[in-house]
LOLUMPA-596302 format. One record per residue (C-alpha): x, y, z. Coordinates in steps of 0.001 Angstrom, whole numbers, padded with zeros to 6 digits, always signed. Layout:
LOLUMPA-596302
XYZ;...
END
This chain:
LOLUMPA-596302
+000000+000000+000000;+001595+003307-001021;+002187+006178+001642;-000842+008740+000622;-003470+005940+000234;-002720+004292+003904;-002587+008494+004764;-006338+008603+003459;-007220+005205+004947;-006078+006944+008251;-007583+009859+008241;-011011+008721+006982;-010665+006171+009808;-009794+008946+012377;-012789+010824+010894;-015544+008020+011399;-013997+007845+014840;-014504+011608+015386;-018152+011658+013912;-019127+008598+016465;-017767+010350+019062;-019790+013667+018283;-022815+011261+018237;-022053+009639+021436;-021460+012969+023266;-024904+014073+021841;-026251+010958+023717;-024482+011523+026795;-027389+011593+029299;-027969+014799+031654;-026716+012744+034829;-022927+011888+033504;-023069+015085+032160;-023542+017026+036077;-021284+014888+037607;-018385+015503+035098;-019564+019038+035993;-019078+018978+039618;-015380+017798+039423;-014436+021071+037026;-011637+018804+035078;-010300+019639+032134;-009790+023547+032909;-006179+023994+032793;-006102+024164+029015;-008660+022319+027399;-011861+023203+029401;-015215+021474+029614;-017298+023521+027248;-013980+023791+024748;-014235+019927+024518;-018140+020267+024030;-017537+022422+020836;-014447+020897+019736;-016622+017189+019581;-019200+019513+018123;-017012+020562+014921;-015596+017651+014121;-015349+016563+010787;-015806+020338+009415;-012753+022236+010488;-009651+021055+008024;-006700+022360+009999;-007760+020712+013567;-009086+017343+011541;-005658+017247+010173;-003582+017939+013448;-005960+015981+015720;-005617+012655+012593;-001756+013226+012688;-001753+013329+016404;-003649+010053+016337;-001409+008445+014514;+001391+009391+016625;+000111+008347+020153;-000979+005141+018445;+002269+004227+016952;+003850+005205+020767;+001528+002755+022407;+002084+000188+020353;+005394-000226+020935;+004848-000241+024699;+005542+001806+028348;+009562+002529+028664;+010894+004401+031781;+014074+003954+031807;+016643+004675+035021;+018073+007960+033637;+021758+008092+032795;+022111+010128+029693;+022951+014061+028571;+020707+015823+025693;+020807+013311+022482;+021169+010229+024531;+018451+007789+024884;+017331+008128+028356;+016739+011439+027864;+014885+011541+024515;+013039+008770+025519;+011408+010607+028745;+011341+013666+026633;+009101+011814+023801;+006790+010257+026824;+005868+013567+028067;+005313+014742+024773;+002808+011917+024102;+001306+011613+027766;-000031+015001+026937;-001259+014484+023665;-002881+011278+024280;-004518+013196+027561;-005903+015230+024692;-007240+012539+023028;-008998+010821+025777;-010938+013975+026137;-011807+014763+022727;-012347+011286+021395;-013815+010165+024493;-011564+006758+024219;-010916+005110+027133;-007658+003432+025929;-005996+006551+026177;-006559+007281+029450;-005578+003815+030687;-002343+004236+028680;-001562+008196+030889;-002734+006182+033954;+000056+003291+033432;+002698+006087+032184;+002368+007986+035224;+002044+005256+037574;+005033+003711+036278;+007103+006910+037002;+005383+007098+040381;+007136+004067+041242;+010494+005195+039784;+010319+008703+041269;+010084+007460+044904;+013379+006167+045059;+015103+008053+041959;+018236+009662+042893;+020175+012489+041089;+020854+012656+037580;+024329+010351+037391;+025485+013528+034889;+027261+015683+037005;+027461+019567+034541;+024653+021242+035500;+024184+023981+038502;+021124+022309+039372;+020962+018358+038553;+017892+017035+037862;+016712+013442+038516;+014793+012369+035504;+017288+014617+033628;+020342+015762+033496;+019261+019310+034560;+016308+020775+036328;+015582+021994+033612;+013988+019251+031579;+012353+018052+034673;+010434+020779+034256;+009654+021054+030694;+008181+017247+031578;+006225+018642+034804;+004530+021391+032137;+003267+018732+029511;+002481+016144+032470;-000053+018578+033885;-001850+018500+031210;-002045+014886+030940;-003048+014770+034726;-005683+017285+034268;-007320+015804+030692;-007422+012294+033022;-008160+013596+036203;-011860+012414+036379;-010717+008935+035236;-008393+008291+038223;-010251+007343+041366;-009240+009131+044336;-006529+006634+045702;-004819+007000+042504;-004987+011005+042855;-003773+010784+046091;-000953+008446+044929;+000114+010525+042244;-000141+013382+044003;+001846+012371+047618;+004771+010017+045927;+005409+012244+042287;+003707+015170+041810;+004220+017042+044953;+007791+015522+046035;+008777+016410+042031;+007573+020517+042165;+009340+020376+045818;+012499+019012+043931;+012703+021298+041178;+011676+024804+043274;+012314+024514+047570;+015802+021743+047018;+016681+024088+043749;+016736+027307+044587;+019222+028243+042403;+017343+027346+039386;+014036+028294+040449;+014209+031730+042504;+015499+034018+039671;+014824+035653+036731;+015928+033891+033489;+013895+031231+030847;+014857+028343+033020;+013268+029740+035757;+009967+030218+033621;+009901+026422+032563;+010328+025691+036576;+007629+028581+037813;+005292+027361+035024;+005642+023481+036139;+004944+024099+039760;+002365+026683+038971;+000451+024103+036636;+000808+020882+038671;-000443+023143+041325;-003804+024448+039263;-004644+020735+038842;-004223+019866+042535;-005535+023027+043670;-002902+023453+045528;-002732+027346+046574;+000789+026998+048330;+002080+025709+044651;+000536+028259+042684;+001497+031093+044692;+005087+029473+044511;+004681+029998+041268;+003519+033358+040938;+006001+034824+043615;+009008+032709+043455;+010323+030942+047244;+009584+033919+049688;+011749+034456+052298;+014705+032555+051058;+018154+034240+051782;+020309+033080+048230;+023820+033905+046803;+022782+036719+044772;+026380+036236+043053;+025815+032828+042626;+026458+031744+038584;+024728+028792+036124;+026674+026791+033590;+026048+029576+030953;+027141+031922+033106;+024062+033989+034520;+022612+034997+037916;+020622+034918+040492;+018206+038093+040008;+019964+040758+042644;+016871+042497+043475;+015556+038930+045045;+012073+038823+042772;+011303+035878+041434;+008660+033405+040177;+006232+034144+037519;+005362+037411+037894;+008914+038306+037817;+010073+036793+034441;+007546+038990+032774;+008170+042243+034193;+012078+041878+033886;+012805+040323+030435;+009961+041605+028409;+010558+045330+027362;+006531+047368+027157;+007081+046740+023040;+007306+042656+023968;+010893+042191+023022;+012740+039537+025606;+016351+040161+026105;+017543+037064+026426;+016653+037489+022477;+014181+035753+019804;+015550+032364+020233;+015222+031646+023908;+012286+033848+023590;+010709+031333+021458;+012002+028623+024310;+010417+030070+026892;+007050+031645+025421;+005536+028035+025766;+005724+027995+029849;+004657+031878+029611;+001835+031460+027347;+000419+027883+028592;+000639+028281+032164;-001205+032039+031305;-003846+029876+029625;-004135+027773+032753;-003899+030788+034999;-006794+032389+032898;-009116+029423+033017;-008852+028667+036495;-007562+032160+038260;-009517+034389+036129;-008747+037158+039179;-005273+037188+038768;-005803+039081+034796;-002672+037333+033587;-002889+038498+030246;-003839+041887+031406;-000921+041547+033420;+002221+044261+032325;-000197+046151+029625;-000638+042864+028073;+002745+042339+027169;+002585+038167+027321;+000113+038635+023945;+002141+041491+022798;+005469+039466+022689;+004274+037379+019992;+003655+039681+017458;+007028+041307+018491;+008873+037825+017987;+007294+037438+014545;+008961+040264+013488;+011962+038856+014372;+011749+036607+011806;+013187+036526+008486;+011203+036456+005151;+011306+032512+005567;+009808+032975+009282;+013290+031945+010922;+014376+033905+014016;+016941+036173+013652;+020075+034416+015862;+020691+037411+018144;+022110+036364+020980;+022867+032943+021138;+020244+031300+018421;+020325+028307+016474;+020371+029409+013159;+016837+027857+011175;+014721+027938+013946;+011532+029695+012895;+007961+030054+013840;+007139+026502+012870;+008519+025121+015909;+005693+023515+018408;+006230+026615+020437;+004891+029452+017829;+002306+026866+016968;+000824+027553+020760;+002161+031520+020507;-000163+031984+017683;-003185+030105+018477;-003294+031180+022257;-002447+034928+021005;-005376+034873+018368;-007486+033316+020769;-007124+035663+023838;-005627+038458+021811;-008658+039864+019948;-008343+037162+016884;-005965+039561+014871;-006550+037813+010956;-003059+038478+010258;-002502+035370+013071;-004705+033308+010729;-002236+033430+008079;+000640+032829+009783;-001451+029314+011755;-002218+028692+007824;+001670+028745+007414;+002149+026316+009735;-000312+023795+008865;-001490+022856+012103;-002773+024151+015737;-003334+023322+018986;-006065+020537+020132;-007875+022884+022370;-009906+025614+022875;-007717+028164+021358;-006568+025682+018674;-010297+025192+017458;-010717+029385+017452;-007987+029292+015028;-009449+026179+012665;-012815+027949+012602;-011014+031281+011824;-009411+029742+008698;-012168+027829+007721;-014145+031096+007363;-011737+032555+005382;-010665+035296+007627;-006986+035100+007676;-005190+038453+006410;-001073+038772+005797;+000595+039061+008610;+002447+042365+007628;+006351+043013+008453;+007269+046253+008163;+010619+048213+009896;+009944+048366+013278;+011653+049494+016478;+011345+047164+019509;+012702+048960+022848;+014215+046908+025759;+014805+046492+029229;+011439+046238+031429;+010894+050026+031438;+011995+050288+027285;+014919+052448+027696;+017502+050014+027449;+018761+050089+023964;+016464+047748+021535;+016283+046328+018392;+015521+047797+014787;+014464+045838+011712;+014437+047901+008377;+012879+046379+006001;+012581+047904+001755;+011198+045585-000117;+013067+041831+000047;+016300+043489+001595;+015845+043035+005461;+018630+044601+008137;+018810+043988+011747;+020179+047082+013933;+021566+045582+017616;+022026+048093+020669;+020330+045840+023336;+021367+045097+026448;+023354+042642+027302;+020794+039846+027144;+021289+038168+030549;+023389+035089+030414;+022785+034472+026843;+024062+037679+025431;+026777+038208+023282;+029534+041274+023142;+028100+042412+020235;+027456+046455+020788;+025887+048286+017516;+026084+045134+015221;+024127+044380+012421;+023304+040742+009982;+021478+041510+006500;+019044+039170+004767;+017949+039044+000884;+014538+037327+000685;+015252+035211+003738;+019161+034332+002554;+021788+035816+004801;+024161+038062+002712;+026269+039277+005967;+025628+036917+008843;+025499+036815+012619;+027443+033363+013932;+024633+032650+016132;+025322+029968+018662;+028041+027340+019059;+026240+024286+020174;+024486+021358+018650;+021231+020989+020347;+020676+017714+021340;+023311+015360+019220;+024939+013571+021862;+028607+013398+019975;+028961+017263+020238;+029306+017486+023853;+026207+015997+024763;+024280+018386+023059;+025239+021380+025218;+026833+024352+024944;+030457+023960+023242;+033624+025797+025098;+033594+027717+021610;+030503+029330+022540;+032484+031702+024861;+035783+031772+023079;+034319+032916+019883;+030589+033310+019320;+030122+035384+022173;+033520+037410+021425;+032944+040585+019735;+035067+039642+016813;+032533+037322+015997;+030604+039868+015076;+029946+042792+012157;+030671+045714+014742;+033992+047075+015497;+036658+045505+017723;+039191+047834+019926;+042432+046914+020516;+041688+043208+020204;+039624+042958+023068;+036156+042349+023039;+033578+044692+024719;+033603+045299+028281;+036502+043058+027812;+034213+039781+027663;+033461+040425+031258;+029315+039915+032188;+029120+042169+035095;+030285+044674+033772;+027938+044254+030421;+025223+043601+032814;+025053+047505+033532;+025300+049279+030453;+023541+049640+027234;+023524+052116+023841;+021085+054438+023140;+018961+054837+020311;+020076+058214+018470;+017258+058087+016023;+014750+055674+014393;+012637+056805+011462;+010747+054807+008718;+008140+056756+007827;+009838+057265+003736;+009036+054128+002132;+011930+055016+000140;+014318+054969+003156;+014082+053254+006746;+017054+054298+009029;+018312+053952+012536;+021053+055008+014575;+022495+054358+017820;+025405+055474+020267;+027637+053107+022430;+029656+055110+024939;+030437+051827+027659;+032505+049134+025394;+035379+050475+025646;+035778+053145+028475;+036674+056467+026865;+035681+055672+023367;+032202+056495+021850;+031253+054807+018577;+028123+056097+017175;+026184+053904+014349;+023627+055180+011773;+022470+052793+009060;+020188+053152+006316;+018090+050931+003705;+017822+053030+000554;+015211+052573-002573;+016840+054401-005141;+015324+054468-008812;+019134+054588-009860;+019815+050816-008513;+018110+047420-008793;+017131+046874-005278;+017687+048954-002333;+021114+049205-000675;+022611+049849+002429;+024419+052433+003546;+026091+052495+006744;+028486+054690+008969;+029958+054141+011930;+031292+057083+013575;+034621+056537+016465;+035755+059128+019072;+038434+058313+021595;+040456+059580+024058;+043276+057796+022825;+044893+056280+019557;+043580+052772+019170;+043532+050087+016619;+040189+049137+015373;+038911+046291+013218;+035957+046166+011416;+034524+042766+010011;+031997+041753+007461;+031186+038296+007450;+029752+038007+003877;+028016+034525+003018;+029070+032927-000564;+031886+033193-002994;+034215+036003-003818;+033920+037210-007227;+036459+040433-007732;+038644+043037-005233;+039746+046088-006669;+043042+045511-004852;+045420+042798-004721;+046066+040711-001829;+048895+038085-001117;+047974+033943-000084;+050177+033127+003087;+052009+029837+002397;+050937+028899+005650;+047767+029551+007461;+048290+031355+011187;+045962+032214+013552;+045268+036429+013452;+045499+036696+017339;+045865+034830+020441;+042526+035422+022679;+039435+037114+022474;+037880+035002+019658;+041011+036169+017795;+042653+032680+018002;+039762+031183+015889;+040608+033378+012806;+042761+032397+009784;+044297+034768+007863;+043790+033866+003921;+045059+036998+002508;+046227+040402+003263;+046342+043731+001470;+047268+047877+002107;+044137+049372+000408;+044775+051042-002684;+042182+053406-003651;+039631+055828-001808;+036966+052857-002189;+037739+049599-001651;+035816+046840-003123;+034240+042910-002369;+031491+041251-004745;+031048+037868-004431;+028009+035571-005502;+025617+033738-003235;+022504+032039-003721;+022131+032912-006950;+022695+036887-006561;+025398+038765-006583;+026404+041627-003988;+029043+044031-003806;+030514+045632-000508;+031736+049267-001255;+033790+050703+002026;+035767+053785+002225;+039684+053392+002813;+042732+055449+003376;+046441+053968+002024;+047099+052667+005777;+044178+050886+005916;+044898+046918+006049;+042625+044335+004216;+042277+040823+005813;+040696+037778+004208;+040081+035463+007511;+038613+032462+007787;+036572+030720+010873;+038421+027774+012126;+041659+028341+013602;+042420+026403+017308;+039448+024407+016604;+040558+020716+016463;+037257+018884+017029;+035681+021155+013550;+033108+022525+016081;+032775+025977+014044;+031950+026349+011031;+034156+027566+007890;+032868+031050+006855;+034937+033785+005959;+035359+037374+006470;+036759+040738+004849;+038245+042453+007838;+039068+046557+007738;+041997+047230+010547;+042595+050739+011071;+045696+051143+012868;+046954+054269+015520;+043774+056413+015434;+041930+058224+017769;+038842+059166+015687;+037670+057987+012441;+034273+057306+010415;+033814+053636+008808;+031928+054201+005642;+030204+051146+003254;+027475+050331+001204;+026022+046910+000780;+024116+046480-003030;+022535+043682-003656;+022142+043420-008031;+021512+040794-010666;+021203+036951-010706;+022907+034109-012382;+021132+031167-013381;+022723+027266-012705;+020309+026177-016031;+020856+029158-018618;+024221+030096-017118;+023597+033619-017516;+024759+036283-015445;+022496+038996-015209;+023462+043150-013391;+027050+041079-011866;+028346+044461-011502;+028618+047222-008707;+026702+050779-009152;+028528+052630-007109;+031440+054538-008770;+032545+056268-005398;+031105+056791-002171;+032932+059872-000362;+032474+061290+002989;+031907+064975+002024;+031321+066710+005937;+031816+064638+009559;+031812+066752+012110;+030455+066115+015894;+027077+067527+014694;+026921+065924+011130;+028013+063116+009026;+027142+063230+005293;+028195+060777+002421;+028072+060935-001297;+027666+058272-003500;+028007+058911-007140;+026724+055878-010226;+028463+054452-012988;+026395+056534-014673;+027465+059619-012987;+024199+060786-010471;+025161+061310-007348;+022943+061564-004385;+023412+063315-000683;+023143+061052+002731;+023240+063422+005399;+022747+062090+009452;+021980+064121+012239;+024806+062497+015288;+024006+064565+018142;+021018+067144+017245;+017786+064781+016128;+015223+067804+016175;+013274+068095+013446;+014745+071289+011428;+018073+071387+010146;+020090+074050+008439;+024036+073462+007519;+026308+074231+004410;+028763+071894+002677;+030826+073003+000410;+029604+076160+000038;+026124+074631-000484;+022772+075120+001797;+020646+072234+002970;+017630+073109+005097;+015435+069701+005934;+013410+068649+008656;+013915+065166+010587;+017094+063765+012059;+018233+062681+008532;+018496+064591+004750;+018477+062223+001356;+018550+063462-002131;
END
């Protein structure tokens, strides 16, 4: 039997299944029906009269048929193969651990199916799950893994225990009226309760703090505790372990702490992380991590504590996140990687499937949600899930629309931020965050550009392989702090070969830049600008960048200028970390014979240098070819300018980065100076017709006509001879502006002139 016709066997199957169900539920009589009542389970995410108009629809809502037939299949595969506990012994990627990872994953969703397709077997098959860990949890000891600050006992880290204690409530609650009382209370006294005790009261130093482990761990007590209605638990939850004296100095394994103020719990992690615009500075990756705890343990919190507002909670900032983390994603709908981020992650992860039905559903059903839950081809089997199905079965869905935007941060919004410009497919991110709590990088003013969803000059992300055990068990790699976080590793400038605040996290901790100027109001041109006055203690660096629709060029370009004041003569380096292969340079560069490391610390030691050149003209040029198009990087230079070709890789024995080059800029013995470049992206070549269409650069100069404290201004002149006047405002944003260059008068009003 071929794969799509046992697919339709299955899912007509699932469907007769669904439609007999619907007719028994009709039947149910009025007695079962007030008794089921009286014991108020499911509420925690599915909810009584959510499972009354989910059995209701069945059979005429596409997009829940499909997930809830797919889901089927799943748990049914699972319990055929049988119950497996095993004692834990493994890190991420090993099999212990995936295989008590998989059976909360499907304890939950066959919870969900006991409800909605009113089949006992699932039920029986939670009950025998979770009495079989009841047995093991009694006398489990530590994880045997010895890494983490906080060891957990089914895992390796606390962690996972309580990702498993999130999706286990649910299970418990969807099966709640099945269990007699003695089974309650057995579940209850030997695992649930001693496990939420574990993880919070004998873990402290996971739980009480502010960070997105600390949200899995508030969420799991808070949602074990809604089942049990258990007050103690939920206010736990909500408020963190009161009264407990803690190392406030006290590190994790990636190098965070213990929230110095002493809040903590639930509560907490939204007012500290989330900025009033919804960005979380941990950034969009762990953001995406940790809005399942904050948005399903909301949804319980909602059902079941409708007093405590949660999603009024902050100015609504829980729902508000969501639309602020799909704007962090690329053209493809994969999260920009600032911070540390896994590259490819995107909003079809499980995670965004919840964000987006739980945000439509309790959000005001924004139709622009619709399109993005099209997208992703499935939803949620609840309450929120269904709102969703019925909202694209109408035909209600609108584009979800991503325009520039300007997301503040810090929990008050005036701690640097984020800004996205966005012209048409070209697509730059603008960082001057804060330091992003353990997870942040050194990384002050930095930028990555995308082309339709391809990277053209990249940020490294993360060095880790999640979850494959040969990479050190899945966790974080010693590279991670050695280079990714280093601010070499990154398309800002480096002073002196040391990183910002010289790597150190305390000291990044308390500072952050300061947005200048933000404007994208001109279709024609989005800009932002931002000054950085902490990296390096006496040295300002002040960066305004710019996405530019010209009817002279193709696409739109960037331009961008980075603007250095010191106290002192320093050497700087300026990286771009372009993505693809080089084409041309309009200046020639010697090959070493052999390959040597460009420094000795500081991420420096992971750099080869490929080639090396003096800079011969005004304008020094890079095109190269990637993905089909070609781009061209146009910077301003000065004869003692050096040109590096480096190369990713260097001191890395076990190949745990990856190969990607760099051109590097080092300006050498300056106090002040102005970095100058333009990015174009032009033409195609085709694989098929092997035609090469536009391969060439537009630009025939690009001059800095006037930088002064007050005012930068550039001019970049065609091929074809029409030049055109950038001019940014660096200290004076108001909105009129009078100056002369060059014997010339320019009046304009905003914090930026273009013509």
């Amino acid at each position: 039997m071929n794969n799509s016709r046992a697919s339709f066997l299955a899912i007509t199957l699932v469907l007769l299944i669904m439609l007999s169900c619907k007719e028994k539920a009709e039947n149910e009589n009025q007695e079962a029906i007030s008794v089921e009542a009286e014991s108020n389970h499911p509420n925690l995410i599915l909810t009584q009269k959510g499972v009354k108009d989910i059995r209701a629809n069945l059979g005429h809502i596409p997009i829940f048929d499909k997930s809830l037939a797919e889901t089927k299949a799943e748990v049914d595969t699972e319990m055929a193969l049988g119950i497996d506990t095993p004692i834990p012994k493994d890190y991420s990627g090993g099999y212990t651990h995936a295989r008590h990872k998989r059976n909360m994953i499907i304890l939950q969703k066959a919870g969900v199916l006991y409800q909605i397709l009113n089949d006992e077997k699932y039920a029986k098959y939670a009950k025998n799950m979770l009495m079989q860990y009841e047995g093991m949890y009694k006398t489990l000891p530590k994880h045997p893994k010895t890494r983490s600050y906080a060891r957990g006992k089914l895992f390796w880290q606390c962690l996972n225990d309580s990702n498993w204690l999130v999706y286990v409530s649910q299970a418990y609650d969807c099966i709640y009226n099945y269990l007699t009382e003695e089974e309650r209370n057995k579940l209850e006294t030997n695992l649930f309760k001693p496990f939420a005790d574990y993880i919070s009261i004998e873990n402290p130093q996971f739980y009480n703090r502010v960070h997105n482990h600390s949200t899995w761990g508030n969420a799991a007590v808070g949602m074990i505790g809604l089942v049990m209605n258990d007050e103690e638990l939920i206010n736990r939850a909500l408020y963190g372990i009161r009264g407990l004296e803690m190392d406030k100095t006290a590190k994790d394994d990636d190098g965070g702490y213990i929230n110095k103020d002493g809040k903590a719990g639930f509560l907490a992690n939204i007012e500290e992380p989330f900025s009033p615009d919804g960005y979380y500075n941990e950034g969009p990756y762990y953001q995406r991590y940790a809005m399942y705890p904050f948005l399903i343990f909301a949804e319980g919190l909602h059902h079941v504590k409708p007093e405590v507002k949660i999603f009024e909670y902050k100015e609504g900032v829980l729902l508000k996140s969501i639309k602020a983390l799909l704007n962090l994603s690329d053209a493809d709908g994969e999260f920009f990687p600032l911070n540390d981020g896994q590259k490819g992650m995107s909003y079809y992860n499980s995670a965004l499937v919840s964000a987006v039905d739980i945000s439509y559903h309790f959000g005001g059903q924004d139709p622009g949600l619709l399109s993005i839950a099209k997208l992703q081809n499935s939803v949620l089997l609840d309450d929120s899930g269904l709102a969703v199905a019925l909202g694209i079965k109408n035909g209600e869905e609108k584009p979800f629309d991503k325009k520039s935007i300007n997301l503040t941060d810090g929990p008050n919004g005036n701690q640097g931020g984020v800004s996205i410009l966005r012209n048409e497919e070209i697509e730059l991110v603008f960082k001057y965050t804060s330091q992003g709590s353990s997870h942040g990088h050194y990384d002050k003013l930095s930028y990555s550009l995308y082309d339709n969803g391809d990277e053209v000059i990249q940020d490294y992300g993360l060095a880790r392989f999640v979850n494959i055990e040969q990479k050190g068990g899945g966790n974080y790699l010693k590279e991670n702090k050695t280079w990714a976080k280093q601010t070499i590793a990154h398309n800002t400038v480096t002073q002196n070969e040391t990183s910002h605040f010289k790597g150190e996290f305390e000291t990044g901790n308390k500072y952050h830049p300061d947005l200048n100027y933000f404007s994208s109001k001109d279709t024609r041109i989005q800009v932002a600008s931002a000054k950085d006055v902490h990296a390096y203690p006496g040295t300002e660096m002040l960066r305004t960048m710019a996405v530019i629709k010209d009817e002279d060029f193709e696409k739109p370009y960037v331009l961008d200028l980075m603007r250095v004041t010191s106290d002192k003569a320093n050497q700087y380096d300026f990286p771009y970390y372009f993505l693809g292969q080089v084409l041309q340079t309009n200046f020639e560069y010697k090959i070493p014979e052999i390959l040597k490391p460009l420094g000795t610390k500081n991420g420096y030691q992971h750099l080869f240098v490929e080639g090396s050149a003096k800079a011969q003209s005004n304008n020094s040029k890079l095109s190269w070819l990637n993905n089909g198009k070609f781009y061209t990087l146009t910077t301003v230079t000065t004869a003692a300018d050096d040109l590096l070709f480096t190369r990713i890789g260097a001191n890395d024995p076990d190949f745990n980065l990856r190969r990607e080059a760099a051109l590097l800029l080092r300006r050498k013995n300056v106090k002040n100076t102005t970095f100058v470049s333009a990015i174009e992206a032009h033409g195609s070549y085709s694989t098929v017709t092997e035609s090469a269409v536009n391969s060439k650069s537009n630009i025939a100069d690009l001059k800095v006509v006037l930088d002064t404290e007050d005012y930068t201004a550039i001019m970049i002149t065609t091929v074809k001879g029409v030049s055109k006047l950038f001019i940014t405002a660096n200290t004076n944003t108001e909105p009129e502006h009078k100056l002369t260059i060059s014997n010339k008068n320019y009046e304009w009003s905003g914090s930026y002139y273009f013509k």
